[in-house]
Every structure is written in C-alpha cells, then in structure tokens.
N, C-alpha and C positions, 0 to 999 in steps of 0.2 A: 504494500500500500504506500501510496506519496502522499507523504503530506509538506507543509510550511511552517515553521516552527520555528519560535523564537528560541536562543539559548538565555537561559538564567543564568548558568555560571560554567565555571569549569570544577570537574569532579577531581576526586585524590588518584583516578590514573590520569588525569591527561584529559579525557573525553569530555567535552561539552554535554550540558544535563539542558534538556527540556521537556517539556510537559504535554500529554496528548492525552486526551481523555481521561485524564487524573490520572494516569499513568507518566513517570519517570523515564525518558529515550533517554539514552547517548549515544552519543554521535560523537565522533574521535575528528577528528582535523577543525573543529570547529570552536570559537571564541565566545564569551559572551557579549551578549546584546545582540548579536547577530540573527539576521534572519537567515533561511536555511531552508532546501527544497530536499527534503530525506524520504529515502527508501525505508519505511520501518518495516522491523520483525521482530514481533516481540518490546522488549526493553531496549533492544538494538536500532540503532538507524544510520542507513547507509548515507555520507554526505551524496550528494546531484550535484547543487551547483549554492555557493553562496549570492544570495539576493541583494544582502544588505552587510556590508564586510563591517569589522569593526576597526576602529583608526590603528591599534595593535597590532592587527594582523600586517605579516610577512613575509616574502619569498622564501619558502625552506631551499636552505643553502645545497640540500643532499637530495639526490635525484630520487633516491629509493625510500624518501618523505613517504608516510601513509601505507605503505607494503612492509617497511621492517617493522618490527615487533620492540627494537628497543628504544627509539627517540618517540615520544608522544607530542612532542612542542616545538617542533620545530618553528614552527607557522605563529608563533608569539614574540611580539615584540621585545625586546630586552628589558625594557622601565616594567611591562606587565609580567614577564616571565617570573625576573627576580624578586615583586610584590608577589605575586604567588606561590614559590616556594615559602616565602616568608609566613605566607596563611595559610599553610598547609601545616608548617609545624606550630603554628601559634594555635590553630583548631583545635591539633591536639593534645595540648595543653589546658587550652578552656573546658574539655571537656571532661578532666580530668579536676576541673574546678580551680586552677591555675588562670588567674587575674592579675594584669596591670604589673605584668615581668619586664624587665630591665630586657629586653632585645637586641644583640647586636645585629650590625650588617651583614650579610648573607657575602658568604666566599661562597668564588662562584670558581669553579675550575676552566680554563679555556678550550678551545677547542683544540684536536688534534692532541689530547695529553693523556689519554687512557692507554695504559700498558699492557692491560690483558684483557685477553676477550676468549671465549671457548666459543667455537665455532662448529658447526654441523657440515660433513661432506656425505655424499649422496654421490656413487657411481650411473649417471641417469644415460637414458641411451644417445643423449648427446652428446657428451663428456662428463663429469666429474661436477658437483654444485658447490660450491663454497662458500659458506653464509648463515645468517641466522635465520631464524623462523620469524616468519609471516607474520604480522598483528592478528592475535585472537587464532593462530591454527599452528596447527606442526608443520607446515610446509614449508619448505623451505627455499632462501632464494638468493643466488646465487650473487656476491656482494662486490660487484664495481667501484661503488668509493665510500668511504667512510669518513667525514669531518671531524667524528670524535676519537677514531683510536689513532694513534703514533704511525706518524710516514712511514716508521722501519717495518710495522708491523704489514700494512697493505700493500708492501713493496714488497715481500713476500710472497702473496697472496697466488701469483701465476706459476713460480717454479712450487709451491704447494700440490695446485693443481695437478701437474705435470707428475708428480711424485703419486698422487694418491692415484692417480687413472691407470696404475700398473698392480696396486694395493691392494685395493677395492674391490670383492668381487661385484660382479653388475647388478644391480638394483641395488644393493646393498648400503648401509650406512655408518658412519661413525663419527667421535667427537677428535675435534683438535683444539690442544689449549694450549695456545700461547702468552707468553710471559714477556716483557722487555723489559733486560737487565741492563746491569751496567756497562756486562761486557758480552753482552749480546743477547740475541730472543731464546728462551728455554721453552723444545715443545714434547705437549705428549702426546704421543697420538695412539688412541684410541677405538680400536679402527679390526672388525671383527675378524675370525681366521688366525692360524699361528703363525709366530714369529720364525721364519725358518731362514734355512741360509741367505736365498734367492733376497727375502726382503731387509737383510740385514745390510747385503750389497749395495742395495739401491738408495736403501737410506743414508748411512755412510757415504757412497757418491755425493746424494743431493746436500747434506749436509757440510761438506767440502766445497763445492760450488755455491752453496747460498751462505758458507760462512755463518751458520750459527753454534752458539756457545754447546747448546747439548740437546741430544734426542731422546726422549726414553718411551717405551710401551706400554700401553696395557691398563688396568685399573692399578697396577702392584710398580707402575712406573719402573720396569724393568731397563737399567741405561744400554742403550745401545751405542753411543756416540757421546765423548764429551772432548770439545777442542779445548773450550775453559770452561774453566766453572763458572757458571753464572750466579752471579752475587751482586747484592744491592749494599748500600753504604749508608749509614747510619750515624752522625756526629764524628765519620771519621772513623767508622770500626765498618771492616767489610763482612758481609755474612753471606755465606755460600747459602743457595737457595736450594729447600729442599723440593722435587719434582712435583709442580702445582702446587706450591707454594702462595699463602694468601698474602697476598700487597693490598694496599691502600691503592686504588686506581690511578689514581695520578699523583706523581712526586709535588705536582703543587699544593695539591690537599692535601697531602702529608704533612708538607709543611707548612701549613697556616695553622692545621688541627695541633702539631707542636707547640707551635710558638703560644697557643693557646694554653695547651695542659703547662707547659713552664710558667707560664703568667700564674696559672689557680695555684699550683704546688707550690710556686716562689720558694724560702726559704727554709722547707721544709729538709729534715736532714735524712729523714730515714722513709722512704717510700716504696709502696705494695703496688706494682701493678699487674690487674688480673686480665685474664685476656688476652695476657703479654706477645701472643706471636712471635713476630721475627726480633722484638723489639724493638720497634719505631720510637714508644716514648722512653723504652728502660735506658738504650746504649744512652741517647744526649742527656738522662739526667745522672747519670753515673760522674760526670763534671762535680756536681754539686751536692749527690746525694748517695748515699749506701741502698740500693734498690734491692728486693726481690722480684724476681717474675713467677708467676703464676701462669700456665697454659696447660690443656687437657691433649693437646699434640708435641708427642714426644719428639719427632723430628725438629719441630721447630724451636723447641725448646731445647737441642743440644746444638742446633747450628749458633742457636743466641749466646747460647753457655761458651762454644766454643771463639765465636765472636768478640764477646767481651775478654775473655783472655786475665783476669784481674780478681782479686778479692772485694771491689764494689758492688758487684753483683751476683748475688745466685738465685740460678733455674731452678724451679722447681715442675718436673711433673705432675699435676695437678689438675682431676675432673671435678671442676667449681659448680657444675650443676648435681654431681651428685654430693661433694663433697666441699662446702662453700666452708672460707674460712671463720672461724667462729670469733666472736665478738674477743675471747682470750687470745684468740692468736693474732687479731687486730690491735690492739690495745699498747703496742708499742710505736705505729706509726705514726706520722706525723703529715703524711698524705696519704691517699688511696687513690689509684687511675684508675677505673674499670672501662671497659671496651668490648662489650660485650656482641654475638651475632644477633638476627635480625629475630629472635624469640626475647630479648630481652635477656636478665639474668634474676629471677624472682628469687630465686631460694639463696643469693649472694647477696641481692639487695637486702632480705628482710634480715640477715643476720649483720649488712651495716647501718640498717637503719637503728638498731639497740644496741652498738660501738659506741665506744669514745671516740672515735679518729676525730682529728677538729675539722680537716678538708677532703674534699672529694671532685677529684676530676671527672667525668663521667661524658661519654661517648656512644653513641647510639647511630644505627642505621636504618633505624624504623620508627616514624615518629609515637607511633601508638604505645610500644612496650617499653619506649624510652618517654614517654606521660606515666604510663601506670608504674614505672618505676619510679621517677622522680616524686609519685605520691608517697610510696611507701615512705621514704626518703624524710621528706616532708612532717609526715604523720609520725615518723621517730623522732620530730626533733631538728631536723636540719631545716635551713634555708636557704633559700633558690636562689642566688646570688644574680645571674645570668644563662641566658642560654643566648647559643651562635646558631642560626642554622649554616649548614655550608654544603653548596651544588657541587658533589664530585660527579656524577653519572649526568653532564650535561645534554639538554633538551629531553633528559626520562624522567616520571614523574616521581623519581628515587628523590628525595632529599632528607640529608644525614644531621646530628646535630653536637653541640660541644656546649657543657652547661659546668656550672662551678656550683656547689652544693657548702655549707659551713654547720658548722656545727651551733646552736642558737645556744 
C-alpha cells in the first residue's frame, strides 16, 4: 500500500517514525518533518520518493547509502546528526529518571578511521561477494567503497577477492575479519572446508604480495602466516594482538575516550580497571598510577601483562560477570575504570554501587545498560558528575558514552 506520511522524528536505529492509522511506520532514509511517499508493510515502509525534504537533509557521501546494513544516517546533516546522537543518549538517561546532567560535546570520530570490520564473502556464480549485509536481510552485497573504514583496509579488498575465489567452494560462504594494526592489517579468515596444503600455499602467496602483518584460520584462529606481528601501541608500550582481537574502532576515539578517563581518575594513585582488554586505559595510567586489570579473556590479558613488562601493573584473569569484585576487594582503590560490552555489567555494578571507591570512570557502548547502570550507581550513593557521549561507529545509529561517577 502507498501512502504520504509525514515523519515525526527519527527513531534509536536511524529510521524515520510516522504514523498511519494509529499505527507507528519506519521508514529508514528519511528525516523529520519530512513529507514522504512510502510503500508500507506492516510497521515497515519503503521510502518512493521525498515530497517535502527537510533543510538537514544531505547527499550520502557513499554510493551503497540505503542497501548497506551499517550506516543508517548518512542523508543527515552534521549540526542535526551530532544533536541526535546527543538525544539518543540523553533519552536514555531521562528514562532512567536522570535530569538536568552536566553534558559534554559529543566526539564524533571522522570518516575513513575504523580499523576493523568482519566482512561476509559468498563464492556467487559471478565471482566471489565481499561485503556486508543488506539493511534488514542476510544478503549480502558486494562492497565498492566504504567512507568509514581505513584506505588500507578497502585497498585490500580486490586481491581478497582474488584469494577467496580459489577458497570458497561455490555457493558457499564465510567471514573475514580484518584488523589494522600498527604494523599492518591482521586477518582471519573464516571460511568453510579444511585447511590443507593446497590452501596454505595460496595464502602464504597472497599474503606476501598484499604484504600483510599475519593470517590465521578458523574459529580457533589457527596462524598460518605471520610476516610481523601485528601490534597496536598504547602510551608507548607495544602489545602484540591476539587473533580478532577487540580495539576501540578508531585510534581517535580511543583517544578522546583516554584523555577523558585520565581527566575523572586525575590523581588517583592506585586504580582497578575492569574490562581491561588490551589495555587502552591501564598501559597510559601506569605513568601515574599502580593499576590492576581485570578481563575475563585470557589472551588479552597476557599480551597486556606481557606489554607492560613492569611491577605497575598486574593482569588478572578475571570472569566479572560471574565473579564481580566484591566491595573488600574494592576498598583499596582510589579509582575504578569499568568498560564494560554492550549487556552492561549488573552484577559488577551492584557490588560498586555498596564500595567505598570515591571515583569511577565508566564507559559504555549501549546507551540503555549504560542508564540502568548509572542508576544502580546512583541509588548506592554516587553522583553523576558528567556524561560525554562520543560517535565512534560514524553515520550508525551506535552511539557510545564516557561518564564520571563520585562518591557523595
């Protein structure tokens, strides 16, 4: 059915929200205020044609705008973009009963600075598809230019190709995760059928001629090739990456999100951070402070150990969702970082919510569990000093957040 429909607003993916017989549409490529000639089905509705644009709206810079699955905004002007990520995490804050917060400016990452990307290939009877999936479907489609990931990465992309169209049996499908390190892209490829001699040859080749850092296989990231080790650097300590290994998407939000947790911690002497990874915030406060890390991934927790190299810091092994530090073993620090994935960390929160720590860094990639945490938070006793939110996954309707908690 077609209808003309005005937009109300823009929703938490991306998709323009209107109204049709007391019924909620969205509609993806569309702004509010906008009038709009849609195909509806259901709660869905297919954009036609915009009737009435709104002053916002903009050329998306990338051709494959509307067909990829991971930019939602392209088609939003900067001033409105960066005002709505801003109301995205302030929503859910308010909802959470969080009023009249101290806000910073929204870091916004640039284009062309994501590092990694897992990509889908697909032996199709044309050649080989490289790309990610579709908005709203598993299909997949085969990716000509990309504005937000790294030049080195999409320069890539053809002798990839090449490689997997020998790999692959036909129809067939697999993941490739790519990484850019410091001293080169680290990939794994993922990719059905066993690793036999035949394909250990070709890889080894390609990987000589496209000059990357290391290859490895499989879900168990078996190394097939390593010219170097691929390692990122940290306040000046290099740390070998372990294979799909988790980064921060772009070095610039890495370090904005730094400069921030140093700012909350300032002058604290002895700091817990949980979460820890590769240790983005542990190595640079090791300068200033005696750190533990905390992480529930033992790899990356012995590259970090190995990394630091020093008595400032020790790794610790550590599953914080089953085994969250308890308020005793809090009780000597004088900052806490938490960094938690995209479920929040409840059962690590509630036990520093009833801490003495005086400060808390706190980091989140999901506004919702990073609200209902800051409640707990809250409800123990602390105060919400600031939150930042900050755009690393630019033009997706991902926005991450960096907040300073104190003890009241």
């Amino acid at each position: 059915m077609t209808s003309v429909l005005t937009i109300d607003f823009v929703g938490a993916q991306g998709d323009g929200v209107a109204e049709a017989d007391g019924t909620r549409v969205y509609v993806p490529g569309t702004l509010a205020g906008e009038q709009v000639e849609v195909e509806v089905d259901g709660d869905r509705g297919r954009l036609l044609r915009v009737l009435q644009p709104s002053p916002d709206r903009q050329t998306p810079p990338c051709r494959h705008f509307g067909v990829c699955g991971g930019c939602a905004l392209q088609h939003m002007g900067d001033k409105a973009y960066r005002a709505w990520k801003t109301e995205r995490a302030l929503r859910a804050l308010q909802h959470r009963g969080f009023e009249g917060m101290d806000i910073r400016p929204l870091w916004a990452s640039p284009p062309a600075s994501r590092r990694r990307a897992r990509l889908t290939a697909i032996n199709a009877r044309d050649g080989v598809i490289l790309g990610f999936n579709q908005r709203g479907t598993n299909r997949v489609f085969d990716l000509e230019e990309c504005p937000v990931l790294r030049p080195e990465i999409m320069a890539l992309l053809p002798k990839l190709r090449t490689l997997l169209q020998g790999m692959l049996p036909a129809g067939k499908r697999g993941q490739v995760h790519l990484t850019q390190s410091e001293s080169g892209i680290d990939i794994v490829l993922d990719l059905s059928g066993k690793l036999d001699l035949e394909k250990r040859e070709r890889i080894a080749a390609f990987g000589e001629e496209a000059q990357v850092a290391r290859i490895s296989w499989g879900e168990g990231a078996e190394l097939v090739l390593e010219r170097r080790p691929p390692s990122v650097i940290f306040a000046g300590h290099r740390v070998k990456l372990p294979p799909a290994a988790f980064l921060q998407a772009s070095v610039e939000a890495e370090q904005a999100m730094l400069a921030d947790v140093m700012d909350i911690v300032n002058d604290a002497t002895n700091v817990a951070d949980l979460f820890s990874g590769l240790g983005t915030f542990s190595l640079p406060l090791m300068a200033k402070a005696r750190v533990d890390a905390f992480d529930g991934n033992a790899a990356a927790i012995a590259a970090l150990a190995a990394a630091a190299g020093g008595d400032r810091l020790n790794a610790h092994v550590r599953d914080l969702f089953r085994r969250p530090l308890r308020p005793d073993e809090l009780a000597h620090y004088g900052a806490v970082i938490i960094d938690p994935p995209r479920a929040g960390a409840r059962a690590q929160i509630e036990q520093l919510a009833v801490s003495a720590v005086p400060v808390i860094a706190m980091l989140s990639c999901n506004p919702a569990t990073f609200a209902r945490d800051a409640r707990t938070l809250v409800d123990g006793g602390y105060s919400l000093q600031w939150v930042r939110p900050v755009d690393q996954f630019v033009w997706s309707s991902e926005v991450e957040m960096v907040a300073a908690f104190r003890r009241s």
